[in-house]
C-alpha positions in Angstrom: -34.8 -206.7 35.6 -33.7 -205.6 32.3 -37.0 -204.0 31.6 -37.5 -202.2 34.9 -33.8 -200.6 34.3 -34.8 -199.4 30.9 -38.4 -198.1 32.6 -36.1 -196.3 35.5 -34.5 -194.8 32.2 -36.7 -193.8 30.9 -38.6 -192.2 33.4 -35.7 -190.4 34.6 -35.2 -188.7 31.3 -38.5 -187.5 31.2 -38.2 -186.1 34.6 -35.2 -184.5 33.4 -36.6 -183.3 30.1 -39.4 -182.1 32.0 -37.3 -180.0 34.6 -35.6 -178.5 31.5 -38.2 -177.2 30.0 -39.3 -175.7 33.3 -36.4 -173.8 33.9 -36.1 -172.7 29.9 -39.8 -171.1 30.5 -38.6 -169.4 33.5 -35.4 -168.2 31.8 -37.3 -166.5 29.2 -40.2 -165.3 31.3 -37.1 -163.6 33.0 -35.8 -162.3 30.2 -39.6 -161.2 28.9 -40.1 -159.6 32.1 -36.6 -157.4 31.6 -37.6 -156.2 28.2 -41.2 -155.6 29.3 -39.8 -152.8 32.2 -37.0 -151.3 29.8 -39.8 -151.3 27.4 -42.2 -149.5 30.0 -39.4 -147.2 30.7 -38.9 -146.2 27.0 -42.3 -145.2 26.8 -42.2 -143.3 30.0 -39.7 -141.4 28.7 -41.2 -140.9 25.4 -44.1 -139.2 26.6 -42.0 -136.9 28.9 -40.0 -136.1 25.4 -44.0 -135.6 23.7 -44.8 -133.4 26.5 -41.7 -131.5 26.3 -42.0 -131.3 21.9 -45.9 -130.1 22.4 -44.7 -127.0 24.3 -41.6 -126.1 22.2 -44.1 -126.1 19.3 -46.9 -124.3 20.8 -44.2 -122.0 21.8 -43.0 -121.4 18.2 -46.8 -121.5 17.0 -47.5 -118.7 19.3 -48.6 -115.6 17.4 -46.4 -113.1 18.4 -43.3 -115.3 18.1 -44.6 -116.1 14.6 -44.4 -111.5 14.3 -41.2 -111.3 15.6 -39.6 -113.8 13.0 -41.8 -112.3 10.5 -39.6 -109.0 10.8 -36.8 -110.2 11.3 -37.0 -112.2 7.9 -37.7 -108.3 7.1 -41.7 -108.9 6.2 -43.9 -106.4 7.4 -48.0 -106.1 7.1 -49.8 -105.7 4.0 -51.6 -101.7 2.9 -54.9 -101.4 3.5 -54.6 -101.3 -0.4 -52.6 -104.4 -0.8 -55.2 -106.8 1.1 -58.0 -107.7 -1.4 -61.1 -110.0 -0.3 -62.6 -112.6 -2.0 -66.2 -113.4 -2.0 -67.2 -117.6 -1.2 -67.7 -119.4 -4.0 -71.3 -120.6 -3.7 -72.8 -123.4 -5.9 -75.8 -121.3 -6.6 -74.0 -119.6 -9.1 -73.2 -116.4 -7.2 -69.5 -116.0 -6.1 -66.7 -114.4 -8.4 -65.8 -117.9 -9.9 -69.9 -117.7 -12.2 -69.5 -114.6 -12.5 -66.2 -115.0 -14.1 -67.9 -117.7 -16.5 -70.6 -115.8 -17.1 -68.3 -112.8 -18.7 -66.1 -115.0 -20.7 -69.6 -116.6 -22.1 -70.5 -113.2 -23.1 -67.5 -112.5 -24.7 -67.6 -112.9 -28.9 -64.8 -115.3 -29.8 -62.5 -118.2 -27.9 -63.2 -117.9 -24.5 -59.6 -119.3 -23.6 -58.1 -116.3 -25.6 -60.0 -113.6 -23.7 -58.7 -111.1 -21.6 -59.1 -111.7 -17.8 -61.1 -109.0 -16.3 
């Protein structure tokens, strides 16, 4: 008789054990499921706050607001005289860079104490 009450016990605290853990899983599957949609939501509202930062800067990128802050930081466009263009350095040896070399080689002396042309 003994041994049947202490089976009975035993099996009851398994069942109840067991119906624990049941309802611990479906507490935090709960709880998951809460911070799954407030996470959803987060990111829902990030990308309406993306969308909305994309157009604020493609409104400041926009050429002629990038002119109009231009003067009224008080810049204004170069001379005709002003603007100088550079030829592509090529590895062939034929932009401004070898030719540069190539004068300072031809130069008598230091080439590190000769005059820039």
């Amino acid at each position: 008789m003994r041994r049947a009450l202490v089976a009975g016990f035993v099996v009851s605290a398994l069942l109840v054990v067991g119906c624990l853990a049941v309802v611990g899983l479906r507490v935090q599957q709960v709880h998951l499921a809460y911070q799954l949609e407030r996470l959803h939501r987060e990111r829902a509202e990030m990308g309406v706050v993306l969308r909305q930062l994309e157009v604020e800067v493609a409104t400041l990128q926009a050429p002629g607001r990038v002119e109009q802050r231009a003067r009224q930081l008080g810049l204004v466009a170069p001379d005709r005289a002003q603007v100088r263009l550079a030829r592509e350095y090529t590895p062939g040896g034929t932009g401004l860079a070898a030719a540069h070399k190539s004068r300072l080689a031809a130069l008598p002396g230091d080439p590190m104490r000769a005059p820039i042309r």
